[in-house]
Every structure is written in C-alpha cells, then in structure tokens.
N, CA, C and O atoms as CSV, one atom per row, in Angstrom:
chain,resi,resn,atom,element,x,y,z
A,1,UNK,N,N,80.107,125.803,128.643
A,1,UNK,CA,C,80.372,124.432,129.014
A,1,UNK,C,C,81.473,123.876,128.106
A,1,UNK,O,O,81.507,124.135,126.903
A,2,UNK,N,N,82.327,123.139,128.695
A,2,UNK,CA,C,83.496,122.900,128.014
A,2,UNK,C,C,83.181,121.599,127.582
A,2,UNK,O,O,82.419,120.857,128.201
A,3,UNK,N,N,83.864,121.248,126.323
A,3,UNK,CA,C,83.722,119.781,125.193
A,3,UNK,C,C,84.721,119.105,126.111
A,3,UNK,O,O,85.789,119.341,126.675
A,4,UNK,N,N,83.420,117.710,125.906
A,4,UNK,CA,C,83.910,116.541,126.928
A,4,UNK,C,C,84.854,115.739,125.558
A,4,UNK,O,O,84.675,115.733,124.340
A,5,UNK,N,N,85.729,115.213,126.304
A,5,UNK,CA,C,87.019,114.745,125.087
A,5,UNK,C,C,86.048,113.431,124.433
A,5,UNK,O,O,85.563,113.607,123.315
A,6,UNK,N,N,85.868,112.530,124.933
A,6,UNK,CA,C,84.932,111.330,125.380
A,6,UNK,C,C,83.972,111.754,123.894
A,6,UNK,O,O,84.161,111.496,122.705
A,7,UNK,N,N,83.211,112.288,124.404
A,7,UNK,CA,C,81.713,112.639,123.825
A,7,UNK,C,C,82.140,113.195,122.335
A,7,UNK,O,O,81.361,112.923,121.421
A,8,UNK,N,N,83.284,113.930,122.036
A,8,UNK,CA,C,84.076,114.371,120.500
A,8,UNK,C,C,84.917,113.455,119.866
A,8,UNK,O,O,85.268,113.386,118.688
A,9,UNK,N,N,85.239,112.618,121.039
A,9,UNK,CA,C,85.992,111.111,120.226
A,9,UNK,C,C,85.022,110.242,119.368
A,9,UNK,O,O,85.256,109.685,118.296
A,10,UNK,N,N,83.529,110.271,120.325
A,10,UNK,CA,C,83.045,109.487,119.721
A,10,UNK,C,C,82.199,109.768,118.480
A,10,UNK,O,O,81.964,108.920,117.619
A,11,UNK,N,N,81.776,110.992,118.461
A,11,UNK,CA,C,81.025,112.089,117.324
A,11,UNK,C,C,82.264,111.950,115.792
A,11,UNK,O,O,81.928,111.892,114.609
A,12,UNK,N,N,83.464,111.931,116.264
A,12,UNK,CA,C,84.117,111.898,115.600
A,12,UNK,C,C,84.459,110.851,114.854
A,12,UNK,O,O,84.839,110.972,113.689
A,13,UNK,N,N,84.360,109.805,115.429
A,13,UNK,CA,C,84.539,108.616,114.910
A,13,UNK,C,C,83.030,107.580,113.931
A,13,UNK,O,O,82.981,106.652,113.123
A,14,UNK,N,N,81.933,108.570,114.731
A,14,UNK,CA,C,80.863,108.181,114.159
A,14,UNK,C,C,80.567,109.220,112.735
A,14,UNK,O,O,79.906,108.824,111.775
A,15,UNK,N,N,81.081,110.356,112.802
A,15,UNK,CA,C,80.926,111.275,111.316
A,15,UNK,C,C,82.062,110.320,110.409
A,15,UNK,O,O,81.792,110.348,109.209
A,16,UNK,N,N,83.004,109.670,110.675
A,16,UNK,CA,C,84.260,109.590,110.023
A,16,UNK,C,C,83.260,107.825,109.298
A,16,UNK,O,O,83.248,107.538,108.101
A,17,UNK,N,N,82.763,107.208,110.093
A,17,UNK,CA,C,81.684,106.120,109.635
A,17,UNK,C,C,81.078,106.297,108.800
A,17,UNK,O,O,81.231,105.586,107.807
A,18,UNK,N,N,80.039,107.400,108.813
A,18,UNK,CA,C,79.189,107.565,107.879
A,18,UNK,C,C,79.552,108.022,107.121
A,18,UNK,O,O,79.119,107.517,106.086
A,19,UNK,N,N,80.364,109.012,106.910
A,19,UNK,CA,C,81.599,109.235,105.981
A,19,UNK,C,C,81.962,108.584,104.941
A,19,UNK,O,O,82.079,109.040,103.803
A,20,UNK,N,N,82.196,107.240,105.384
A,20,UNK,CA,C,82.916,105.782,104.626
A,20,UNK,C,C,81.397,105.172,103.369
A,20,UNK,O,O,81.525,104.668,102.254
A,21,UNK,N,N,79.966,105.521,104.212
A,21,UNK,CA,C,79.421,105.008,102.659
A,21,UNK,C,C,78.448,106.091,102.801
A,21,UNK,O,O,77.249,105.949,103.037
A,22,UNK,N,N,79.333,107.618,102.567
A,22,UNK,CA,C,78.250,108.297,101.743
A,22,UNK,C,C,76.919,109.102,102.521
A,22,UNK,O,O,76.113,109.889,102.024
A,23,UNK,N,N,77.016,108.611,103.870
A,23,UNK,CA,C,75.944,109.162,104.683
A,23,UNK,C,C,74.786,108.188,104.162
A,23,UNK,O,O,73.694,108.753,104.098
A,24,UNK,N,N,74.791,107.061,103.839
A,24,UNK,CA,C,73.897,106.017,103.525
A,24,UNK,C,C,73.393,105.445,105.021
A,24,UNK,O,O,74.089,105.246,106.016
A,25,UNK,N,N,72.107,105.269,104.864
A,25,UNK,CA,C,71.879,104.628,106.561
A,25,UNK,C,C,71.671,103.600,106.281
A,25,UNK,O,O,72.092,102.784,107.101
A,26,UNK,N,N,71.004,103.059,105.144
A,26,UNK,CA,C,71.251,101.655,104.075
A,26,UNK,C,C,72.202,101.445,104.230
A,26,UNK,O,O,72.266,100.961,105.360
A,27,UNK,N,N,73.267,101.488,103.739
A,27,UNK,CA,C,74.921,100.800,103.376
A,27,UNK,C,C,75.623,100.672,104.974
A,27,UNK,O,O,76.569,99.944,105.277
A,28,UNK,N,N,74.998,101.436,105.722
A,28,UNK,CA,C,75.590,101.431,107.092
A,28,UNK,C,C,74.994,100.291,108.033
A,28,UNK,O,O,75.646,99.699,108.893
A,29,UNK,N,N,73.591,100.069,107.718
A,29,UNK,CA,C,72.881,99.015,108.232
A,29,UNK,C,C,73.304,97.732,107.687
A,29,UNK,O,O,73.247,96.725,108.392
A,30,UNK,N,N,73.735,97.692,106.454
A,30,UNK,CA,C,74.145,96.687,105.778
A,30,UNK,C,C,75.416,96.067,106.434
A,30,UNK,O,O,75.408,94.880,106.760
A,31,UNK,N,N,77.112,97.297,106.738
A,31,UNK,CA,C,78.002,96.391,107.222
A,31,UNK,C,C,77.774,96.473,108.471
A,31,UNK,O,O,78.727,95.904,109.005
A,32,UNK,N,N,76.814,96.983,109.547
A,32,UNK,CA,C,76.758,96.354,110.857
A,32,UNK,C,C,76.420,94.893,110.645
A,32,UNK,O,O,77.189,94.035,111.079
A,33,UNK,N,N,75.122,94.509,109.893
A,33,UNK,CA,C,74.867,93.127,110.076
A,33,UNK,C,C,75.651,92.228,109.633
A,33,UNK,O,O,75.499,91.032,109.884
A,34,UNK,N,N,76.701,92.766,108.831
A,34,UNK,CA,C,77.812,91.835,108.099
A,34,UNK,C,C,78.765,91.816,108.931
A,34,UNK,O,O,79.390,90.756,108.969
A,35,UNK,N,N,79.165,92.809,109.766
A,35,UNK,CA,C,80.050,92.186,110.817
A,35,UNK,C,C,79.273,91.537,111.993
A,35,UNK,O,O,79.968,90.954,112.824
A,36,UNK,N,N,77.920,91.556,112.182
A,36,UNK,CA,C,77.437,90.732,113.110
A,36,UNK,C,C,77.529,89.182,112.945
A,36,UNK,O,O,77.637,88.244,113.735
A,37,UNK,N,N,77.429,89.322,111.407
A,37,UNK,CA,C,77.888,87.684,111.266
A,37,UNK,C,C,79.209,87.497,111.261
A,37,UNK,O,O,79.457,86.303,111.427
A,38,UNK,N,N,80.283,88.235,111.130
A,38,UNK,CA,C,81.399,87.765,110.985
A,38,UNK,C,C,82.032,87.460,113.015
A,38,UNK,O,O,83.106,86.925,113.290
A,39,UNK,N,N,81.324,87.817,113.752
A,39,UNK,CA,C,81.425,88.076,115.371
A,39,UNK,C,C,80.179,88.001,115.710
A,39,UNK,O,O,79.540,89.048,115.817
A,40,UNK,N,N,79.528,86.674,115.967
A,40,UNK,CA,C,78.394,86.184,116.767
A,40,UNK,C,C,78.821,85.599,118.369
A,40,UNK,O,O,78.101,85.005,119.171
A,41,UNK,N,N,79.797,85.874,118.456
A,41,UNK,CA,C,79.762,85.766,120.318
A,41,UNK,C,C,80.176,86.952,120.588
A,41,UNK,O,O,80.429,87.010,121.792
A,42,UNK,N,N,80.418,88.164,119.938
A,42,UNK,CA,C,80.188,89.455,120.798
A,42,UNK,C,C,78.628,89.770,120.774
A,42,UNK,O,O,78.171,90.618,121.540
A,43,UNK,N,N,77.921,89.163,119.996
A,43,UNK,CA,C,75.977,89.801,120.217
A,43,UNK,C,C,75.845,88.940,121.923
A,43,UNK,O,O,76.598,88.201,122.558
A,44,UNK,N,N,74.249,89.621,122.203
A,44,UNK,CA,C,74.050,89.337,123.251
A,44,UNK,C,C,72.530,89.074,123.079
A,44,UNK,O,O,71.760,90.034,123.059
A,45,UNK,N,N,72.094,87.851,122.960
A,45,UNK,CA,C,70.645,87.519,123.081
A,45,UNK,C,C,70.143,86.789,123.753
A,45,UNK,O,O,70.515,85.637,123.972
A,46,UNK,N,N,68.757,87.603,124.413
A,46,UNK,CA,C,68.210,87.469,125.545
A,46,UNK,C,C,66.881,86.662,124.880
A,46,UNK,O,O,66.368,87.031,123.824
A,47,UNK,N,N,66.370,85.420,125.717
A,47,UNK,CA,C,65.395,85.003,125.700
A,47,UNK,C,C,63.839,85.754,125.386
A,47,UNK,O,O,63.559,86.844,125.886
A,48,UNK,N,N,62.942,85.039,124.536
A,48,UNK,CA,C,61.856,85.992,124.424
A,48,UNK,C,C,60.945,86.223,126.095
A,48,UNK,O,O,60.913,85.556,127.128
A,49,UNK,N,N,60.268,87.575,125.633
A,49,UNK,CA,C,59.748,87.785,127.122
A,49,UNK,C,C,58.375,86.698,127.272
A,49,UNK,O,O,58.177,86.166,126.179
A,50,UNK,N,N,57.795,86.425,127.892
A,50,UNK,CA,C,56.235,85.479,127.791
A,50,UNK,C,C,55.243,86.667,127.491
A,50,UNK,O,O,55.400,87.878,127.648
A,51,UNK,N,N,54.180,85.950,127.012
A,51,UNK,CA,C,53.707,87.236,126.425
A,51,UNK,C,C,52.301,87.322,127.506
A,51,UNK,O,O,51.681,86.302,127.806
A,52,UNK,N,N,51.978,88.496,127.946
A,52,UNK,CA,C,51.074,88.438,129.374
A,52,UNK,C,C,49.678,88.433,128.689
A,52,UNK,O,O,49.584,88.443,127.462
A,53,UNK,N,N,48.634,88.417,129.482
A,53,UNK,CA,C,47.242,88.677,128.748
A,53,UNK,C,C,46.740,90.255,128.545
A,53,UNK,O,O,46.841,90.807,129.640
A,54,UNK,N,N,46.345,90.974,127.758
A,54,UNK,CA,C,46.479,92.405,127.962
A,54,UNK,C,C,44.913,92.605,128.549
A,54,UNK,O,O,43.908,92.138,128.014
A,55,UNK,N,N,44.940,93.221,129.485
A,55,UNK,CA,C,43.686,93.838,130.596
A,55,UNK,C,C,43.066,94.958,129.415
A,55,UNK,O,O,43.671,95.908,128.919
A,56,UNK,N,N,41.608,94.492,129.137
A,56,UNK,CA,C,41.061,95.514,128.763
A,56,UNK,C,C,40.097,96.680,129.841
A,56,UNK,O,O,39.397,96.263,130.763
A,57,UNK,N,N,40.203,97.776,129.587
A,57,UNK,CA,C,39.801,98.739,130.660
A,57,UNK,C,C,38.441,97.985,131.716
A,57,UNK,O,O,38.054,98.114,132.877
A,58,UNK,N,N,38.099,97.260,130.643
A,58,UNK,CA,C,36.270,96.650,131.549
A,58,UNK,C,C,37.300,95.696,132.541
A,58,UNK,O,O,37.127,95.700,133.760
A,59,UNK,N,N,37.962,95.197,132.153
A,59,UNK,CA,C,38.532,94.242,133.474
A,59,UNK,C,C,39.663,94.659,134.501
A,59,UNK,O,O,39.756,94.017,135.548
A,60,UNK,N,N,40.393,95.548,134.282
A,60,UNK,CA,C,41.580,96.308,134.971
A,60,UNK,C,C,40.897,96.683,136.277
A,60,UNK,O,O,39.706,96.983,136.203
A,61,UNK,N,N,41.464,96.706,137.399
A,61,UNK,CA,C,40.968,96.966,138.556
A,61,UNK,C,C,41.309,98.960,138.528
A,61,UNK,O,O,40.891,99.669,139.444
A,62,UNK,N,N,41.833,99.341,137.734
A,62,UNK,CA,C,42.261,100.489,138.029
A,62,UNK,C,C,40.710,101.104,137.304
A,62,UNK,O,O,40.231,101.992,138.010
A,63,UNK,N,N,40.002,100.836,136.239
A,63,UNK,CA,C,39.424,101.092,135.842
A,63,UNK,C,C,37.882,100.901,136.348
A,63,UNK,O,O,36.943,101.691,136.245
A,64,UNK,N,N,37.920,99.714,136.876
A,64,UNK,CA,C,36.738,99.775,137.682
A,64,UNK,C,C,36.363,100.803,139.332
A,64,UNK,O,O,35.322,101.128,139.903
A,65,UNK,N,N,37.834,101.022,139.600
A,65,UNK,CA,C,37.867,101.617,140.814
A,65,UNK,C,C,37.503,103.309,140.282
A,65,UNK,O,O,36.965,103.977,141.164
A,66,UNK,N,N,37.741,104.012,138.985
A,66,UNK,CA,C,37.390,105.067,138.354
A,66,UNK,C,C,36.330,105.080,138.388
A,66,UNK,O,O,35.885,106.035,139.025
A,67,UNK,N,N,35.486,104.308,137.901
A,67,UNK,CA,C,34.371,104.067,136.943
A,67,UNK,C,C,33.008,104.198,138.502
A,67,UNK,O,O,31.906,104.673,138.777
A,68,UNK,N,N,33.760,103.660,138.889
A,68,UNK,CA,C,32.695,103.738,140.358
A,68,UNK,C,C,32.874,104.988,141.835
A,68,UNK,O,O,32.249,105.099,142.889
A,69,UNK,N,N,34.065,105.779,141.217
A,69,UNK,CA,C,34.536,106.462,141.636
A,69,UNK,C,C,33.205,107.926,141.051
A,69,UNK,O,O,32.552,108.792,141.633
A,70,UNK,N,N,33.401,107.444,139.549
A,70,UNK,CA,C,33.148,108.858,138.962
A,70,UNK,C,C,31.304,108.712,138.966
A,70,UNK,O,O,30.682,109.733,138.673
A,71,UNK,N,N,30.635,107.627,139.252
A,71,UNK,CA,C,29.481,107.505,139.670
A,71,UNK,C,C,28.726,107.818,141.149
A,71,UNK,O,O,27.614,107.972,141.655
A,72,UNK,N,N,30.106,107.798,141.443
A,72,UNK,CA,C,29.414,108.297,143.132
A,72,UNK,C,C,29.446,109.967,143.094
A,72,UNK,O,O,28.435,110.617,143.361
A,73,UNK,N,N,30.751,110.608,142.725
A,73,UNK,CA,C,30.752,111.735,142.284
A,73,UNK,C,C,29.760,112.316,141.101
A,73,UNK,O,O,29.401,113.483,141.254
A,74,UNK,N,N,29.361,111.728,140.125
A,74,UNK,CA,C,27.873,112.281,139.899
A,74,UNK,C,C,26.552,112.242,140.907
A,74,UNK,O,O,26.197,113.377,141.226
A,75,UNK,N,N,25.992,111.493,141.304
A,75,UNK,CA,C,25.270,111.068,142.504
A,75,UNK,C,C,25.370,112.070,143.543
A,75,UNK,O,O,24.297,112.492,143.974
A,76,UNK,N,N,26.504,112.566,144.064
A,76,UNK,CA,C,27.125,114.280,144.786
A,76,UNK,C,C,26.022,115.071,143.935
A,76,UNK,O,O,24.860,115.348,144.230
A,77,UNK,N,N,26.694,115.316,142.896
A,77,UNK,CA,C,26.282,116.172,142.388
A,77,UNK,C,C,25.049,116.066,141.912
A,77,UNK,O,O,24.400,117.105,142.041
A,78,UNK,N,N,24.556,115.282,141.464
A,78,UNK,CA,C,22.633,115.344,141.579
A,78,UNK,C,C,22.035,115.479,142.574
A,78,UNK,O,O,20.804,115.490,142.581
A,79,UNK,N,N,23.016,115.661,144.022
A,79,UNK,CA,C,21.775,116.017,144.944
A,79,UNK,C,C,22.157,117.026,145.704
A,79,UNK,O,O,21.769,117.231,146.854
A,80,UNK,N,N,23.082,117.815,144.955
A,80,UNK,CA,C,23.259,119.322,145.337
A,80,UNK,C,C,22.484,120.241,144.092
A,80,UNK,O,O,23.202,120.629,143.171
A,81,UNK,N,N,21.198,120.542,144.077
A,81,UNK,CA,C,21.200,121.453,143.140
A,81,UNK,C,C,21.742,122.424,142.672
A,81,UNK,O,O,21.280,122.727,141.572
A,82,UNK,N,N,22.430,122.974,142.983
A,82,UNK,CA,C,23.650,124.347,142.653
A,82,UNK,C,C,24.734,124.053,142.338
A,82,UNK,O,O,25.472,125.004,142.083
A,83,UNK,N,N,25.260,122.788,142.225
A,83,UNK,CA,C,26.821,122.292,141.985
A,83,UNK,C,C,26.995,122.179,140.513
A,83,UNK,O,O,25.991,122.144,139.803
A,84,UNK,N,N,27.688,122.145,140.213
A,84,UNK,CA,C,28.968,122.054,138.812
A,84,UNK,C,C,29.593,121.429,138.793
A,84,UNK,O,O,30.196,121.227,139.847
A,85,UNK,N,N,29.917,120.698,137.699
A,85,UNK,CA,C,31.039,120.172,137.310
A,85,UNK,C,C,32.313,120.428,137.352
A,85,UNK,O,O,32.664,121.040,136.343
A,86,UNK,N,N,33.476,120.145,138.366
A,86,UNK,CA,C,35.103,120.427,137.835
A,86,UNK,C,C,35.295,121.162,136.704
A,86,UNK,O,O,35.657,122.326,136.531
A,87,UNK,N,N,34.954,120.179,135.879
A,87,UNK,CA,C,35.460,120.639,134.439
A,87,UNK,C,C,34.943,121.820,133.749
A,87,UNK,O,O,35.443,122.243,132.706
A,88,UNK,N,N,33.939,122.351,134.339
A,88,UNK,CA,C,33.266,123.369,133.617
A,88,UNK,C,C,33.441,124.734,134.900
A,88,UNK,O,O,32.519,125.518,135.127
A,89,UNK,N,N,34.491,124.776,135.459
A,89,UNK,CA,C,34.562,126.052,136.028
A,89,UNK,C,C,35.468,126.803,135.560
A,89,UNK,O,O,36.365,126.260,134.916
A,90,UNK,N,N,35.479,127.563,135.658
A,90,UNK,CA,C,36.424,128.645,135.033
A,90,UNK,C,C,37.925,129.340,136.095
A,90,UNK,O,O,38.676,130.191,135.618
C-alpha cells in the first residue's frame, strides 16, 4: 500500500511538534491552551446537553420484557421433565 502524501504531511508535522518541547505531553497541553486563549473565536462551544433521568434495570422496559421472558422459559422447562438448560449443553 502506497503512503498517502496527506496522512505523512500530517505525521510529520505532528513529530516536528512534539519535537519542539521534548516529547512533553505536559508542555504540549500547556501551549494548546495558550493559544486557545490567544484565538477564542476559532473554539467551538456547544451548549450543555440536559441531563436525562438514568433507567435503572427494575424500570427499563427492555428489562422487564427479559425478566418475564426468562420466567416463562423456566416454567417450559419445569414442565418438561427431560429438558435442559441452553446454557448447559454441550
């Protein structure tokens, strides 16, 4: 597979960065945010998201539809005497 020019410009320009302090990811984190302040209308910030209520499994409909799923499927199987479990076949 042949080297995309693109994809070595940019490898290149990003070794030649880290380069500049040392392979520090500290010192590198440091002048991104210092030029973020020096150019606050090139950032782009988006409103916070709302924050939803989180479904615990007892209330999730996905979970109740399991839960009554996997009770009927025992119930099968208690009134087949010879049956097995899925999980335990080989």
């Amino acid at each position: 597979m042949d080297a995309d020019p693109i994809i070595e410009e940019v490898r290149r320009i990003r070794r030649e960065y880290a380069e500049r302090f040392g392979y520090d990811l500290r010192a590198v984190a440091a002048d991104l945010r210092k030029r973020e302040q020096q150019h606050p209308g090139r950032l782009v910030s988006f409103p916070p998201k709302p924050v939803r209520e989180k479904r615990t499994a007892e209330r999730s409909r996905w979970a109740r539809s399991r839960r009554s799923a996997s009770r009927r499927g025992s119930a099968r199987l208690r009134s087949r005497p010879n049956a097995t479990p899925c999980s335990s076949r080989s």
